[in-house]
C-alpha atoms as an extended CHARMM CRD file, in Angstrom:
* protein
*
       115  EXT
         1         1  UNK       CA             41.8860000000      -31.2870000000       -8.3170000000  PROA      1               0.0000000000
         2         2  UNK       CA             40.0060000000      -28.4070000000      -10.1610000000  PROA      2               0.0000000000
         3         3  UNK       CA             36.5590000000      -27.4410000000       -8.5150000000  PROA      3               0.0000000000
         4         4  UNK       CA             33.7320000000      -27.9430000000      -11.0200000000  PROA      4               0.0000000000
         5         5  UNK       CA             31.0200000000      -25.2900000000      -10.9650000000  PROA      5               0.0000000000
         6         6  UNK       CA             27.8160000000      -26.2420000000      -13.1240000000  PROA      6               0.0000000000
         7         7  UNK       CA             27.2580000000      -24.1810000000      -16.1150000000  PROA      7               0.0000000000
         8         8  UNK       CA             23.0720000000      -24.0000000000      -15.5130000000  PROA      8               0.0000000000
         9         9  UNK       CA             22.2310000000      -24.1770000000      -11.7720000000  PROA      9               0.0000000000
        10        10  UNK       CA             19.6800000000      -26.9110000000      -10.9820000000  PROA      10              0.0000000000
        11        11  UNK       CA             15.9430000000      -25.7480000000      -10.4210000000  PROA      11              0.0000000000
        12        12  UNK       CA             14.7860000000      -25.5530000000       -7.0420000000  PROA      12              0.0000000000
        13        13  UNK       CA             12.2130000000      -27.7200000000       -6.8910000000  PROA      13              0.0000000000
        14        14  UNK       CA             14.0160000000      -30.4860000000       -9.1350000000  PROA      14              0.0000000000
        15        15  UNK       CA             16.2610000000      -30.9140000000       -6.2450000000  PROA      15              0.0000000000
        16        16  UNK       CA             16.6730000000      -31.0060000000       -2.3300000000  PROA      16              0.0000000000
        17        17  UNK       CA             17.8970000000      -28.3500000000       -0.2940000000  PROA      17              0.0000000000
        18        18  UNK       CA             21.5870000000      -28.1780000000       -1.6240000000  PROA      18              0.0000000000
        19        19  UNK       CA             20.0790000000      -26.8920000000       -5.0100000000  PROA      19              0.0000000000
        20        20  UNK       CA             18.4270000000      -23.9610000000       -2.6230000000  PROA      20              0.0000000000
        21        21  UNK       CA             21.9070000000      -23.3750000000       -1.0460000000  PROA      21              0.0000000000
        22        22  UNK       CA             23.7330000000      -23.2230000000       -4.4530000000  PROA      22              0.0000000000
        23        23  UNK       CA             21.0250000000      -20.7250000000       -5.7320000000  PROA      23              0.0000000000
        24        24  UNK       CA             21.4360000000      -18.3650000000       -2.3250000000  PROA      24              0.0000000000
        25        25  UNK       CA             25.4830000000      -18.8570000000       -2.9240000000  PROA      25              0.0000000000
        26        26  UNK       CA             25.0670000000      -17.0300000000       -6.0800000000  PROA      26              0.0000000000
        27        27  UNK       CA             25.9660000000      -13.2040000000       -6.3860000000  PROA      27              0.0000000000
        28        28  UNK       CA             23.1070000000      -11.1670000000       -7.8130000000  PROA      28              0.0000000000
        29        29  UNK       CA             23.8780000000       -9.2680000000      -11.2510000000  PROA      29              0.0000000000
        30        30  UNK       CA             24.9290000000       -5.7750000000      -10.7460000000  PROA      30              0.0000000000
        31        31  UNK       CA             22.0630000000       -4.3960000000      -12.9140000000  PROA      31              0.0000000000
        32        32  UNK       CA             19.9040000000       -6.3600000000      -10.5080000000  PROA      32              0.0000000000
        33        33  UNK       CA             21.3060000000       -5.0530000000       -7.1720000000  PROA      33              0.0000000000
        34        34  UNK       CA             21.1790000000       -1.4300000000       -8.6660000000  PROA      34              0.0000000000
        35        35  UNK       CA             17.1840000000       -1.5750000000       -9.2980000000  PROA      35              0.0000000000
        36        36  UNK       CA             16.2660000000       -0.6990000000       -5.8540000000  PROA      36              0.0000000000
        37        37  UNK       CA             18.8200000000        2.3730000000       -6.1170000000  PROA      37              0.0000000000
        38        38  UNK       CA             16.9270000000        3.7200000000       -8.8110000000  PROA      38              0.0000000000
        39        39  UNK       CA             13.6410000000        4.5600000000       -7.0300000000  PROA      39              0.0000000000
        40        40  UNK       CA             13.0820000000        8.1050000000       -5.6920000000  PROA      40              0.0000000000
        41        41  UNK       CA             13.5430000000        8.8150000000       -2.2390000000  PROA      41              0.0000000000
        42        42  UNK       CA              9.9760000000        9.7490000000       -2.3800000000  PROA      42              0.0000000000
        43        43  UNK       CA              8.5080000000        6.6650000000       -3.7460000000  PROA      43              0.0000000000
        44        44  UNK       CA              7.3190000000        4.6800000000       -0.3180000000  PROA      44              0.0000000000
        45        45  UNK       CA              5.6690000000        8.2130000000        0.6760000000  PROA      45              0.0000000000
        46        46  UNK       CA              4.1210000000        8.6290000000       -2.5080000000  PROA      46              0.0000000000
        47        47  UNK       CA              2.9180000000        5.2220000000       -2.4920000000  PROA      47              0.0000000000
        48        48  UNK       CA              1.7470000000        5.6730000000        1.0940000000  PROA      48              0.0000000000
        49        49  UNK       CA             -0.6410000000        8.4420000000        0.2160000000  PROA      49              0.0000000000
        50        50  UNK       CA             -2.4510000000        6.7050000000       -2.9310000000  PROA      50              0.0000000000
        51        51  UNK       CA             -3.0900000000        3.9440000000       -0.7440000000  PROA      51              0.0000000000
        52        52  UNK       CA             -4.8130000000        6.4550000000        1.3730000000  PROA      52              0.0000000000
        53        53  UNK       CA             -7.0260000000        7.3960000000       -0.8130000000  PROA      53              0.0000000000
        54        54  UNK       CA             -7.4140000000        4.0850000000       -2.6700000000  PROA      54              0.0000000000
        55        55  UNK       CA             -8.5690000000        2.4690000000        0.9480000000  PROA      55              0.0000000000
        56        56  UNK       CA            -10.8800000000        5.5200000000        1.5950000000  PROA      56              0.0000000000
        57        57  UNK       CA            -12.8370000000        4.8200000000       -2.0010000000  PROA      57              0.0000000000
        58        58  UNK       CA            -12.5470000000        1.2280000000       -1.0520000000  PROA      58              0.0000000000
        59        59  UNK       CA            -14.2170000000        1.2340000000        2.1550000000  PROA      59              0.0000000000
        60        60  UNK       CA            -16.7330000000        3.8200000000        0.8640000000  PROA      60              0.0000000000
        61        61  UNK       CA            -17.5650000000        1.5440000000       -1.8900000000  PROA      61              0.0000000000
        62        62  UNK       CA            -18.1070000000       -1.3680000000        0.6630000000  PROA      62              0.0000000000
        63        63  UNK       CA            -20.2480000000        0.6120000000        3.3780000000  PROA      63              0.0000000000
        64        64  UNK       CA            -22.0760000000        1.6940000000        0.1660000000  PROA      64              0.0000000000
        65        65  UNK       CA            -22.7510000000       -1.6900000000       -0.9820000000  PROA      65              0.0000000000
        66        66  UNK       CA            -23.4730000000       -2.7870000000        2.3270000000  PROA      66              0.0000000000
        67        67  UNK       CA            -26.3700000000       -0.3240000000        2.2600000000  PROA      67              0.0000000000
        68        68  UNK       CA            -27.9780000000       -1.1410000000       -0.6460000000  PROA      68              0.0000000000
        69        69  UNK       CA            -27.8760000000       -4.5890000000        0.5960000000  PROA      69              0.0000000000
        70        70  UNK       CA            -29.6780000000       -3.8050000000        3.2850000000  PROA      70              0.0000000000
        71        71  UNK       CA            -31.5800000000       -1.0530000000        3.0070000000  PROA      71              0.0000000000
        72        72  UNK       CA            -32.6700000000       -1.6860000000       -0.8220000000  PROA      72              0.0000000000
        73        73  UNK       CA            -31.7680000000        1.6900000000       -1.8130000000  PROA      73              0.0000000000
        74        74  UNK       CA            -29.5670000000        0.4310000000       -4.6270000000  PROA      74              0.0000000000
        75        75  UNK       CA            -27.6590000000        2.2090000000       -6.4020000000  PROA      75              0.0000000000
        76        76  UNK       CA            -28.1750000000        5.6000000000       -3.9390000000  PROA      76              0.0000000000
        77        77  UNK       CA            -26.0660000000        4.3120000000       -0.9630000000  PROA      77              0.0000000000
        78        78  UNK       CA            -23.3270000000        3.3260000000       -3.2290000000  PROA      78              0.0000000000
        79        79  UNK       CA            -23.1540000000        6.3910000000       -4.9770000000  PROA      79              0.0000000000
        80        80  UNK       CA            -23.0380000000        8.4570000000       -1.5750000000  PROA      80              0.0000000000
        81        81  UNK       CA            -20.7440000000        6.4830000000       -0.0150000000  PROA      81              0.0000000000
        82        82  UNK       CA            -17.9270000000        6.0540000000       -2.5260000000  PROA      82              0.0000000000
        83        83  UNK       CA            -18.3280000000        9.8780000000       -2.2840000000  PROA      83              0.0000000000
        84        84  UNK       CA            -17.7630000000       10.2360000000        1.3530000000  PROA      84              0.0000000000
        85        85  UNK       CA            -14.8730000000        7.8670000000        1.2480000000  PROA      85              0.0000000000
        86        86  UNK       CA            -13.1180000000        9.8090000000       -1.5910000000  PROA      86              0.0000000000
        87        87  UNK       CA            -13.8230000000       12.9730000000        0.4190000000  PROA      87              0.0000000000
        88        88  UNK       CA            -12.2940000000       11.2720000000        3.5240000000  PROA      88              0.0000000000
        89        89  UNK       CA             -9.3560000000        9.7550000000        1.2900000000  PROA      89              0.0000000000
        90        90  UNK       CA             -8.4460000000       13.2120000000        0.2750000000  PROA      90              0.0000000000
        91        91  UNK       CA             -8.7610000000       14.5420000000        3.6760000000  PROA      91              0.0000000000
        92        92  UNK       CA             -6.5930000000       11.9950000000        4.7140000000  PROA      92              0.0000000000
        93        93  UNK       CA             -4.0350000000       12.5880000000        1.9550000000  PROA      93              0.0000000000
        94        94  UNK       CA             -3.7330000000       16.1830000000        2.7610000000  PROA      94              0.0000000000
        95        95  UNK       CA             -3.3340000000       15.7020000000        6.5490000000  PROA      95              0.0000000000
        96        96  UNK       CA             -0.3000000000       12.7910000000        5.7870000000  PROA      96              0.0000000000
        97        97  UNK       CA              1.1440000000       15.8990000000        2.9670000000  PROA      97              0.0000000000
        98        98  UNK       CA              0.9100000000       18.4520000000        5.7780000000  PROA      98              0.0000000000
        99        99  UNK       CA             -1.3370000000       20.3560000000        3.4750000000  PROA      99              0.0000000000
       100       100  UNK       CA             -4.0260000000       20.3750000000        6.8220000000  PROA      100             0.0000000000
       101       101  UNK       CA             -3.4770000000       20.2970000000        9.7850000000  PROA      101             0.0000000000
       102       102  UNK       CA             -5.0650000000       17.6600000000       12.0120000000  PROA      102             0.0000000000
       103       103  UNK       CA             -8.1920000000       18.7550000000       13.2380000000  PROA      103             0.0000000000
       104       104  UNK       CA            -10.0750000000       15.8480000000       15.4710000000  PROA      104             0.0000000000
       105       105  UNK       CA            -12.4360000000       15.7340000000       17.5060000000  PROA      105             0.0000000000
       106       106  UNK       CA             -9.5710000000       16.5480000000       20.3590000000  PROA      106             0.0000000000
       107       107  UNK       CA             -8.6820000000       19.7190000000       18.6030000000  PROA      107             0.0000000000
       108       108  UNK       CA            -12.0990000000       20.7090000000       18.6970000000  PROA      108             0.0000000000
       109       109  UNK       CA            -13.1610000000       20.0780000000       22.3930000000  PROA      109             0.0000000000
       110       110  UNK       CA             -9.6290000000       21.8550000000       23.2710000000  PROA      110             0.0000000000
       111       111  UNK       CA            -10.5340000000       25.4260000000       21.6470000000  PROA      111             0.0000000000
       112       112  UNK       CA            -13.9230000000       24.6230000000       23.5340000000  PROA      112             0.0000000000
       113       113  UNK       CA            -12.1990000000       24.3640000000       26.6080000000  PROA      113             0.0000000000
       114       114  UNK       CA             -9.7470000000       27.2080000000       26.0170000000  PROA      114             0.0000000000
       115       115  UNK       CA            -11.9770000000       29.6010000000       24.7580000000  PROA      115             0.0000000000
């Protein structure tokens, strides 16, 4: 007796759970397996630092809204805060790069200390 395979593979949710198993059975298309090969090796770092500075213009936006909220000082706190956060996004960029070094408040109270 010959083995049928199906031609078109039954939808997921038209079936039960042997429609899921045929669907994980199935080999992936080369051109498909190949996609993730094609990304840089510097792609999750690069991505890493924009979302650096994406979340520090984020959050400044939010403190800033928060303060015109309640201070009524719209649209002043905004403003100044979306500043501050993209100055602390690209501080925070250039530390990740190496660009700066780290300088906390650690750093600080060590040369203090020292000298």
């Amino acid at each position: 007796m010959a083995r049928h395979t199906p031609t078109k593979p039954p939808s997921p949710r038209d079936c039960s759970g042997l429609a899921k198993v045929w669907h994980a059975s199935v080999p992936m298309k080369p051109a498909l397996a190949r996609i993730g090969q094609r990304l840089h090796p510097a792609t999750p770092r690069a991505f890493g630092l924009s979302s650096e500075l994406v979340a520090g213009v984020v959050v400044g936006a939010g403190l800033g809204w928060l303060a015109d909220r309640w201070l009524g000082i719209a649209p002043w706190g905004l403003i100044v805060f979306v500043l501050l956060g993209f100055t602390a996004g690209v501080l925070n960029v250039m530390r990740s790069a190496g660009v700066v070094a780290g300088g906390g408040i650690e750093d600080g109270l060590r040369k203090d200390r020292e000298g």
